[in-house]
C-alpha positions as CSV (number, residue, x, y, z in Angstrom):
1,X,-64.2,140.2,-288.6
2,X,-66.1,142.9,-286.5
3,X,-69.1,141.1,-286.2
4,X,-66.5,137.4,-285.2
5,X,-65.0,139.8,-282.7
6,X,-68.0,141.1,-281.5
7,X,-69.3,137.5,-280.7
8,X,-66.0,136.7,-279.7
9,X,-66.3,138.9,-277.2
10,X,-70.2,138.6,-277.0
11,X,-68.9,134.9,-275.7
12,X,-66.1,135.9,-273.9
13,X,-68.5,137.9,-272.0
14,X,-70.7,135.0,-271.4
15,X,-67.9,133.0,-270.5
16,X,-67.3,135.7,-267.6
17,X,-70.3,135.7,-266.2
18,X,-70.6,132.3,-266.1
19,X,-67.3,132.1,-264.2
20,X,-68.9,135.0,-261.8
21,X,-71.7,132.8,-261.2
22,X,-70.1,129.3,-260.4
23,X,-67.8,131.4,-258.1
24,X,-70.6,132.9,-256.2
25,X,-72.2,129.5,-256.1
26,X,-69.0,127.7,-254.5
27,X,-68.4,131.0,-251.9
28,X,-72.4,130.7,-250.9
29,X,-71.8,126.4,-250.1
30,X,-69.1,127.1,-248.6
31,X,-70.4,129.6,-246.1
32,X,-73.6,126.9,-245.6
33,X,-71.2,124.6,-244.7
34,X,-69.5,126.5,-242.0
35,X,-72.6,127.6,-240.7
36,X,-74.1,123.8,-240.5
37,X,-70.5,122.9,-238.5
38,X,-70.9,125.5,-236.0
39,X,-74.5,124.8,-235.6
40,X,-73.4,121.0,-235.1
41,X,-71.1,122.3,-232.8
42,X,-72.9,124.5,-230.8
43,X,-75.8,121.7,-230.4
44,X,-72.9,119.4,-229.2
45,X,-71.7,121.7,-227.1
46,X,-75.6,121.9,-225.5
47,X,-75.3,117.9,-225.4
48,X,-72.3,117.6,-223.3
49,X,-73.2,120.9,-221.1
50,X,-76.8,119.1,-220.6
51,X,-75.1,115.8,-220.3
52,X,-72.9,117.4,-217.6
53,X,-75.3,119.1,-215.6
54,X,-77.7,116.0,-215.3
55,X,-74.5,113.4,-214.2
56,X,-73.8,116.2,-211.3
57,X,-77.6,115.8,-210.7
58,X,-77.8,112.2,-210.4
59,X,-74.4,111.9,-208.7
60,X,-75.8,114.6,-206.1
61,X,-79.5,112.6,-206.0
62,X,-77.6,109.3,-205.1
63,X,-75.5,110.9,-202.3
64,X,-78.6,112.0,-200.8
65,X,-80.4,108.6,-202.0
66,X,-77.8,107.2,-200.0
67,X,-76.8,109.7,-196.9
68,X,-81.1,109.4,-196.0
69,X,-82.8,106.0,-194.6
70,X,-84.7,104.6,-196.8
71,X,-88.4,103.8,-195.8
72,X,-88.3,100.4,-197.4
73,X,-85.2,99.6,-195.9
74,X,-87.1,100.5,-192.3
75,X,-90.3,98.0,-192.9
76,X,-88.3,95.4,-193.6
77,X,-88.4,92.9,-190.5
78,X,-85.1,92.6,-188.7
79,X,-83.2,89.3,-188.9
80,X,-84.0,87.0,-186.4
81,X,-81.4,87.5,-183.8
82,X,-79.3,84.5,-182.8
83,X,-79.6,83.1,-180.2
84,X,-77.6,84.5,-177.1
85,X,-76.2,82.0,-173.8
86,X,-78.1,83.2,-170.6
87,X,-76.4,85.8,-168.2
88,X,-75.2,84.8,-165.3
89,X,-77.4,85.8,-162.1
90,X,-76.5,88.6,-159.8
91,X,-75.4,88.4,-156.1
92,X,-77.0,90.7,-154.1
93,X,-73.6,93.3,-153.7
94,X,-73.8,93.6,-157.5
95,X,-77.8,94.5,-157.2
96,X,-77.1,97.1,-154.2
97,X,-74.6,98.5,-155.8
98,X,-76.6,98.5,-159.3
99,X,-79.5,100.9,-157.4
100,X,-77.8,102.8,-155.3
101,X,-75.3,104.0,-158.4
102,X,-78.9,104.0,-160.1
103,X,-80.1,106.4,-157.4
104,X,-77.1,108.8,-157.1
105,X,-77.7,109.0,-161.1
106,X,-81.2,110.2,-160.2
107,X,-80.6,112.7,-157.5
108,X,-78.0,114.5,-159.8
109,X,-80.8,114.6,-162.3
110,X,-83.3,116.0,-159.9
111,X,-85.4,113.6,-159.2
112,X,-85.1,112.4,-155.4
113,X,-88.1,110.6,-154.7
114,X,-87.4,107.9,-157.0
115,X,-83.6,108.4,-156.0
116,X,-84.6,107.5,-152.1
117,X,-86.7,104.8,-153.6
118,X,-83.4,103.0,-155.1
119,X,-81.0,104.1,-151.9
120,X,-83.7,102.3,-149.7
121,X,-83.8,99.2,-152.2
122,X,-80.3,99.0,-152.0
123,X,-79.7,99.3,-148.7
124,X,-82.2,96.8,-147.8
125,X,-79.8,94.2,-149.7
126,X,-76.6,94.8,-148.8
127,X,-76.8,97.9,-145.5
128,X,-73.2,99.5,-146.0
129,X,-73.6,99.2,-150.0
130,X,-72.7,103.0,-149.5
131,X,-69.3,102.0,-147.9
132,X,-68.5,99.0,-150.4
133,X,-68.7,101.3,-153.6
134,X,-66.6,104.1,-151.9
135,X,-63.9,101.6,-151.3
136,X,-63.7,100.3,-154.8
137,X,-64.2,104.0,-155.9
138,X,-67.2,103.7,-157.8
139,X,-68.6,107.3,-156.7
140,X,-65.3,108.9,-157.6
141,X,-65.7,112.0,-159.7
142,X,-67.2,111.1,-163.2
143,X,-65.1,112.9,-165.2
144,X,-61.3,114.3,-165.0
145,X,-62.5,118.0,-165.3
146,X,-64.4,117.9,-162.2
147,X,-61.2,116.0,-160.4
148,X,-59.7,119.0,-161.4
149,X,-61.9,121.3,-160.0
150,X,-61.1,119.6,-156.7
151,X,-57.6,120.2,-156.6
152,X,-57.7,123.7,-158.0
153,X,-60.0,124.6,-155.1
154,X,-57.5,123.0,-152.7
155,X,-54.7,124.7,-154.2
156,X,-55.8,127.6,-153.5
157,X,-57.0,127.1,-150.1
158,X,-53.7,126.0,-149.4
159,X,-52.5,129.2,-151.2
160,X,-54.8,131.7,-149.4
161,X,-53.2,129.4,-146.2
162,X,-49.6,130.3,-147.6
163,X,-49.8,133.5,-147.8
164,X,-50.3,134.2,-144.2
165,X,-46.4,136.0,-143.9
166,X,-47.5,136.7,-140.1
167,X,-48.1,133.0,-138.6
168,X,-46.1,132.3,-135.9
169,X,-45.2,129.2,-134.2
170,X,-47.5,127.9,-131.2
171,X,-50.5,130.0,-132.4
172,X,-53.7,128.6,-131.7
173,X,-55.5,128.2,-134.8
174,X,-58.8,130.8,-133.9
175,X,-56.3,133.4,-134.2
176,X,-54.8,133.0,-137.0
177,X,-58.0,132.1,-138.7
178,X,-59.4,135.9,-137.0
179,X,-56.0,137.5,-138.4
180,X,-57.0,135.8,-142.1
181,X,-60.4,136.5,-142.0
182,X,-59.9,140.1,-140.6
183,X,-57.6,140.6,-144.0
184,X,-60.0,139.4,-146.4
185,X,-62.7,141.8,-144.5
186,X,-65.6,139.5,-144.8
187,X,-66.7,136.1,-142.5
188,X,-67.8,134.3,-145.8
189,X,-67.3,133.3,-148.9
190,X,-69.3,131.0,-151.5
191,X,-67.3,128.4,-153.3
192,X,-69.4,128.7,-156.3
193,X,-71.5,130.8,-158.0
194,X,-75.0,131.2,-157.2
195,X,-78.2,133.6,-157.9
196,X,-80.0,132.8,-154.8
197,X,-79.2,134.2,-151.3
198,X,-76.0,133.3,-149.5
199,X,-75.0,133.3,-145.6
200,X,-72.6,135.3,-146.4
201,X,-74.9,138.1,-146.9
202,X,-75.9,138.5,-143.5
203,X,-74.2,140.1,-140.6
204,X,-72.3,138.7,-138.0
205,X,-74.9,139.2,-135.1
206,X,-77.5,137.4,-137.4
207,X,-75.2,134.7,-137.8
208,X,-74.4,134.3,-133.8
209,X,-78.3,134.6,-133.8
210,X,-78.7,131.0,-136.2
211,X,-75.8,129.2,-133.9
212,X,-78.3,129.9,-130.8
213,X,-80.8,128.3,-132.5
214,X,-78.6,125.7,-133.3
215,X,-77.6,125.1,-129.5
216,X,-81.3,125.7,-128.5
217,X,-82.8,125.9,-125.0
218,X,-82.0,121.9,-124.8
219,X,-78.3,122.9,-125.0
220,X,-77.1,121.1,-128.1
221,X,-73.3,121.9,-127.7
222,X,-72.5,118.4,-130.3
223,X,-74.6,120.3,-133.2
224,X,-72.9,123.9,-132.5
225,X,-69.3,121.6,-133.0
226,X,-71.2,120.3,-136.3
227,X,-71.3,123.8,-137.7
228,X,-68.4,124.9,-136.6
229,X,-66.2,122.1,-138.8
230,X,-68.1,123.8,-142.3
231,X,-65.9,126.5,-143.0
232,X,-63.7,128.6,-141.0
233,X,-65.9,131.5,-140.9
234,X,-68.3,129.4,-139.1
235,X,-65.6,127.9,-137.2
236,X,-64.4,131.2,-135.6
237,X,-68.1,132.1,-135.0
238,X,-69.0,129.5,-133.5
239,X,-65.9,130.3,-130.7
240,X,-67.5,133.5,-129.5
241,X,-67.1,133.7,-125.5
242,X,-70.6,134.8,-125.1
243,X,-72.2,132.0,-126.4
244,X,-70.0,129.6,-124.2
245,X,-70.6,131.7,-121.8
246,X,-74.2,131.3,-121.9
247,X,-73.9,127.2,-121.2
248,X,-71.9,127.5,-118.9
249,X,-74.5,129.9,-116.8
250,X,-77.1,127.6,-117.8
251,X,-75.3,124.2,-116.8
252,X,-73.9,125.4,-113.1
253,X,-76.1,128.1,-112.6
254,X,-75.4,132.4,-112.1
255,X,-72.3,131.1,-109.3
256,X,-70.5,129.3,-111.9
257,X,-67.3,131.6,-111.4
258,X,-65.0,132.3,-114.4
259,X,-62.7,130.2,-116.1
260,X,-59.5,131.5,-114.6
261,X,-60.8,130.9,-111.0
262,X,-61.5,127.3,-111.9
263,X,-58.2,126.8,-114.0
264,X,-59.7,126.7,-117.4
265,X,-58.4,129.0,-120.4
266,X,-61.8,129.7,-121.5
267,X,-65.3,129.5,-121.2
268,X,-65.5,126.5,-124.3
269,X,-62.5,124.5,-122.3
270,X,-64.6,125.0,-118.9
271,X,-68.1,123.9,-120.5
272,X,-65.7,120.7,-122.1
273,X,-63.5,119.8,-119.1
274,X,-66.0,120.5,-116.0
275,X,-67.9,117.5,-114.9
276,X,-71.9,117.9,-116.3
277,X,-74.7,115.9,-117.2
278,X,-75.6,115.5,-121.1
279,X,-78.7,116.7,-122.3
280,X,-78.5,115.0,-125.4
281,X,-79.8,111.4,-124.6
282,X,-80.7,109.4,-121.3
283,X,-79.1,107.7,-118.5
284,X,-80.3,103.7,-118.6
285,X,-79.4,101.3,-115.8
286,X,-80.0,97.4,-116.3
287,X,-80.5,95.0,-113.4
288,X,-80.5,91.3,-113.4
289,X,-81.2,89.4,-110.9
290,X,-82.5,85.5,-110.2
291,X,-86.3,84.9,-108.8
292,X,-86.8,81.3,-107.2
293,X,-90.3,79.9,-108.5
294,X,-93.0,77.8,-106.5
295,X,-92.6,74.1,-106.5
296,X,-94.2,72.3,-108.9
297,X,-97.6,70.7,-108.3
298,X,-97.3,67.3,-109.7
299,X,-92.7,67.0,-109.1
300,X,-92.2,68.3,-105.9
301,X,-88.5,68.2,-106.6
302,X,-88.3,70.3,-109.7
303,X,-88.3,74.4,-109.0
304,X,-87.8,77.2,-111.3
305,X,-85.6,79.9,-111.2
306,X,-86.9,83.0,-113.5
307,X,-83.8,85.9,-114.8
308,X,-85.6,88.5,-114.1
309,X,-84.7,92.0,-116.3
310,X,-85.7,95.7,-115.6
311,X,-84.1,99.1,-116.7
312,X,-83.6,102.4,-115.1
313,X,-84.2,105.7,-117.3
314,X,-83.4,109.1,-116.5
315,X,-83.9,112.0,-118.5
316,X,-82.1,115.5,-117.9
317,X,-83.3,118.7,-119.0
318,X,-81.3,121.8,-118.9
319,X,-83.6,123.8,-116.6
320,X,-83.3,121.5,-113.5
321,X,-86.3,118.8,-114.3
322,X,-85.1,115.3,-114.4
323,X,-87.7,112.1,-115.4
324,X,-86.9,108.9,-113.5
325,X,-88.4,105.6,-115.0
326,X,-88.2,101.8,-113.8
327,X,-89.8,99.4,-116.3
328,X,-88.6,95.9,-118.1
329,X,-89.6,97.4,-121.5
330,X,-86.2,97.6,-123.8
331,X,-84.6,101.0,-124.6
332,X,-86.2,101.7,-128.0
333,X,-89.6,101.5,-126.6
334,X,-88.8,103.8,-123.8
335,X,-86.6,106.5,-124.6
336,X,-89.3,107.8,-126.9
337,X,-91.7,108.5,-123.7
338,X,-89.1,110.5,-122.4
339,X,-89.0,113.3,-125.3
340,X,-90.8,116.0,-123.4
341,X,-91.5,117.7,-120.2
342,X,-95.0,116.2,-119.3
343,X,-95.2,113.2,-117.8
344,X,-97.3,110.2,-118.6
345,X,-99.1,108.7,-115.3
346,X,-100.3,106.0,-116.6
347,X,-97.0,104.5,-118.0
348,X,-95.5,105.1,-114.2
349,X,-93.1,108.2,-115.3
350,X,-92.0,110.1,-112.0
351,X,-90.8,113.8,-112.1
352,X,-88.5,115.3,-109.8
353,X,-85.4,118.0,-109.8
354,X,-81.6,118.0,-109.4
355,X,-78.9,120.1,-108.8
356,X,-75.4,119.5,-110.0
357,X,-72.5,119.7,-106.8
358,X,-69.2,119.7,-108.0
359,X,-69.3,116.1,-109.5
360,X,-72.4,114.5,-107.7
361,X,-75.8,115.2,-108.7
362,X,-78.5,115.3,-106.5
363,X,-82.3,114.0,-107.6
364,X,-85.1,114.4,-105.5
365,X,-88.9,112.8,-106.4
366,X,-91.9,112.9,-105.6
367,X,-94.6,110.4,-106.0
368,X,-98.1,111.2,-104.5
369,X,-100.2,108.1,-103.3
370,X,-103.7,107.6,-104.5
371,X,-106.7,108.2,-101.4
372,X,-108.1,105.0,-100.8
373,X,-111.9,104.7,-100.3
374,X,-113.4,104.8,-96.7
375,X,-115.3,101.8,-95.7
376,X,-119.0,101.8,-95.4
377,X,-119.0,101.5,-91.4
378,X,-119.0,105.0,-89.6
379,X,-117.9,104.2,-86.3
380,X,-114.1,103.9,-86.9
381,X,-114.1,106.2,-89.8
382,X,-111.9,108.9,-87.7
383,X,-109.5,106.3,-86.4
384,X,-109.1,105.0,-89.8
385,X,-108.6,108.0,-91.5
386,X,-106.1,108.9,-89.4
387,X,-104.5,105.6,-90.2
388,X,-104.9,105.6,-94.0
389,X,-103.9,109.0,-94.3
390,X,-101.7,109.1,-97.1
391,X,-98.5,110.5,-97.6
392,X,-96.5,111.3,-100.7
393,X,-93.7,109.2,-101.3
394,X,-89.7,110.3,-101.8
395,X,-87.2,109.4,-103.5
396,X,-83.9,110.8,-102.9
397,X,-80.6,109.7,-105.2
398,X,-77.2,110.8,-105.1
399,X,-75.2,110.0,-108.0
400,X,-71.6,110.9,-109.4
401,X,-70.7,112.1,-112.6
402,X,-67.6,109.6,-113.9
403,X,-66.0,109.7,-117.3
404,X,-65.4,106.4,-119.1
405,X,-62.2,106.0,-121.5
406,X,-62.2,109.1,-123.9
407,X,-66.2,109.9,-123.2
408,X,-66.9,112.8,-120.9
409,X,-69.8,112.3,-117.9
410,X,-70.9,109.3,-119.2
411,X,-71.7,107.5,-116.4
412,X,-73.4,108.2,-113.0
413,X,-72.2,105.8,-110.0
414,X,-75.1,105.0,-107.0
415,X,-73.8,106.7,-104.1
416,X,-77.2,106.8,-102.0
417,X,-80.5,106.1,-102.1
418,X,-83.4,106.6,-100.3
419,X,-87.2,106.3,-99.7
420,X,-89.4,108.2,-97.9
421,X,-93.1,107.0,-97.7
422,X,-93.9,108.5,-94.0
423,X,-93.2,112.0,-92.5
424,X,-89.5,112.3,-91.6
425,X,-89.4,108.3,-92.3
426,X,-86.2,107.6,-94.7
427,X,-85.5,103.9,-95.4
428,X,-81.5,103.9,-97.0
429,X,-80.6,101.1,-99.3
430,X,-78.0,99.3,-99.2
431,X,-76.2,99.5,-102.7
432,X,-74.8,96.3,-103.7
433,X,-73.4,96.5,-107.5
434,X,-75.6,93.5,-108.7
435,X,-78.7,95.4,-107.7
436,X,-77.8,99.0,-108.8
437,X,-75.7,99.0,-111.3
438,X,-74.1,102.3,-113.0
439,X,-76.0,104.4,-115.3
440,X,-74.5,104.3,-118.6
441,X,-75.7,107.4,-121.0
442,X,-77.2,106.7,-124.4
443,X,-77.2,109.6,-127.0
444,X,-81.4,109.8,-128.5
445,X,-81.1,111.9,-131.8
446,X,-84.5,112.3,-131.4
447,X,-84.2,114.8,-128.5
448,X,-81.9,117.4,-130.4
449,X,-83.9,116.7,-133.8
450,X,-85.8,120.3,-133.9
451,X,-85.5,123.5,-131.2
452,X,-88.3,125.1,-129.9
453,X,-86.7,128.5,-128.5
454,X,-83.1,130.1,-129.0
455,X,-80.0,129.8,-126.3
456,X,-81.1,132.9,-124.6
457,X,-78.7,135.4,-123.4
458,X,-77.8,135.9,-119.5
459,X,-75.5,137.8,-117.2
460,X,-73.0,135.8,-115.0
461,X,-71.4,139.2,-114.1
């Protein structure tokens, strides 16, 4: 019985380990198990991260692929293009107005040599291409920002105008442009902003020193009104007595008087309203008049009759010299002779002086005559020089200053004329109308182009 019990138990030992065993087994799969799943999952969980990260890459790649030209796409050669109906030929308006829009383009870029080439182009075709464009506002502003630029600046001018409390009815406008100007405290102002120098840097006795360089010694009164119509400080500088002053001492000499005792309200309004000569340009006369010609040789019956054409040119200068010319050559070969004070011999230009009398003007020339050569035999040679003595010859004219319509001195009217060519021997002529007509004056830009010396300053006191 002990020794059944013993194996009894012997086995039921056994049977427990066993049972210890097959339990340990089952725990030790099971734990391989888990571990192989989360391996499994963790190497799937890799996969779809990897998978992930390379479908943002390629998605990425093809956006770029796509966003960037490709080089292949480049070389390829372009499809033929179809074929296109011919465009209708331009008139010559559309071509001026083509390069002269091509030329303002240029000068606003900065380069002005090629931008003259295309103005001169243009108006070659079509002359007043300039005018045609303005009218169908082509060369309006480009944009509506700089439209607007324009109108604030002219608001406010007009509000700078407005807010002169003190105007007063009947004013005349250089005071009230004095009373603004005296407000503000300074002559000038620059509309925009720039880093070079300004005029409005420099005091006001420079700036009455640059208008009498722009009058000049030739008395340029038309560019000194140009200047003045800038800007108003300009405009009230350029109504300073003194320089007015100064032309009018100039023009009627030290005995001018003052404006009160001739009527005027100023020394401008006397310079304007007084009868002068201009200095700016010539005095031309044209005469026309019929030559009969000689009989023919073979038709005794047929005669010609020639028109026959000349001109008169006189040239004024501002110090008392006056050039007197008679040729048949037209006015824009001439007036160009008549630029400066020397005169040309050889071309027949006489110089004389004048003085201005009220309204008449009186010329006086003199011509001297060539010596002629003595002849070989002696024994008269006394009595013939005394013959052949020669004289000079003089010219005397008296003319009147006469305004025409709404231009001032423009013409000068024959009134005498007379030759002198022995001593104390005048021959008068008589002036008909057909043969000596009115001088009509002719501005020459060319005369006032450049000055050579200031107005100078002098005393009519």
């Amino acid at each position: 019985m002990a020794s059944a019990a013993g194996s009894g138990a012997g086995a039921g030992g056994a049977g427990d380990c066993e049972g210890e065993e097959q339990e340990d087994s089952s725990s030790s799969s099971h734990s391989v198990c888990d571990a192989t799943e989360a391996l499994d999952k963790l190497e799937l969980d890799d996969e779809k991260k990897n998978i992930d990260e390379l479908t943002v890459f390629r998605e990425q790649w093809q956006r770029e692929l796509e966003s960037t030209p490709s080089p292949h796409k480049e070389s390829q050669p372009p499809e033929p293009a179809q074929p296109r109906e011919p465009a209708p030929p331009l008139t010559d308006e559309e071509k001026a107005k083509q390069l002269f829009i091509r030329g303002v383009e240029l000068e606003r870029g900065g380069k002005l040599y090629e931008a003259i080439q295309h103005y001169k182009r243009a108006i070659q075709i079509l002359p007043d291409v300039e005018t045609r464009l303005y009218e169908g506002s082509e060369l309006r502003a480009d944009t509506p920002e700089e439209e607007y630029e324009i109108e604030e600046v002219c608001h406010s001018e007009q509000a700078e105008d407005s807010e002169d409390e003190d105007a007063v009815e009947g004013e005349e406008l250089v005071a009230r442009l004095q009373r603004i100007l005296t407000r503000k405290g300074h002559l000038f102002q620059p509309e925009y902003h720039s880093k070079g120098a300004h005029i409005s840097w420099l005091p006001y006795e420079v700036v009455q020193l640059v208008l009498r360089w722009v009058v000049g010694a030739d008395m340029d009164a038309g560019s000194l009104e140009r200047a003045a119509a800038t800007c108003r400080g300009l405009y009230v500088a350029a109504r300073e007595p003194d320089l007015w002053r100064c032309m009018c001492v100039k023009t009627w000499g030290i005995d001018c008087g003052t404006p009160r005792a001739h009527g005027y309200a100023n020394w401008r309004h006397m310079y304007i309203e007084r009868a002068r000569l201009n200095l700016n340009g010539c005095y031309i006369s044209k005469t026309t008049y019929l030559r009969h010609g000689e009989n023919s040789f073979q038709d005794h019956f047929y005669r010609p009759w020639y028109l026959i054409d000349y001109y008169r040119y006189l040239r004024f200068f501002p110090e008392g010299l006056v050039l007197m010319w008679t040729t048949a050559e037209e006015p824009a070969a001439c007036v160009g002779h008549l630029k400066y004070r020397e005169t040309k011999n050889s071309l027949g230009i006489m110089s004389g002086h004048y003085r201005l009398v009220g309204d008449t003007v009186v010329i006086l020339i003199k011509k001297a005559v060539s010596e002629k050569t003595p002849a070989s035999n002696t024994r008269f040679r006394a009595r013939r020089k005394e013959a052949q003595e020669p004289h000079e010859q003089i010219f005397q004219l008296e003319l009147q200053v006469c305004t025409v319509r709404s231009h001032r001195n423009w013409q000068l009217v024959w009134r005498r004329y007379a030759v002198s060519t022995r001593r104390d021997q005048w021959s008068a002529f008589e002036l008909a109308p057909s043969k000596f007509p009115p001088f009509a004056f002719s501005t020459v830009r060319n005369y006032t182009a450049e000055a050579h010396a200031p107005l100078m300053q002098t005393c009519a006191y």
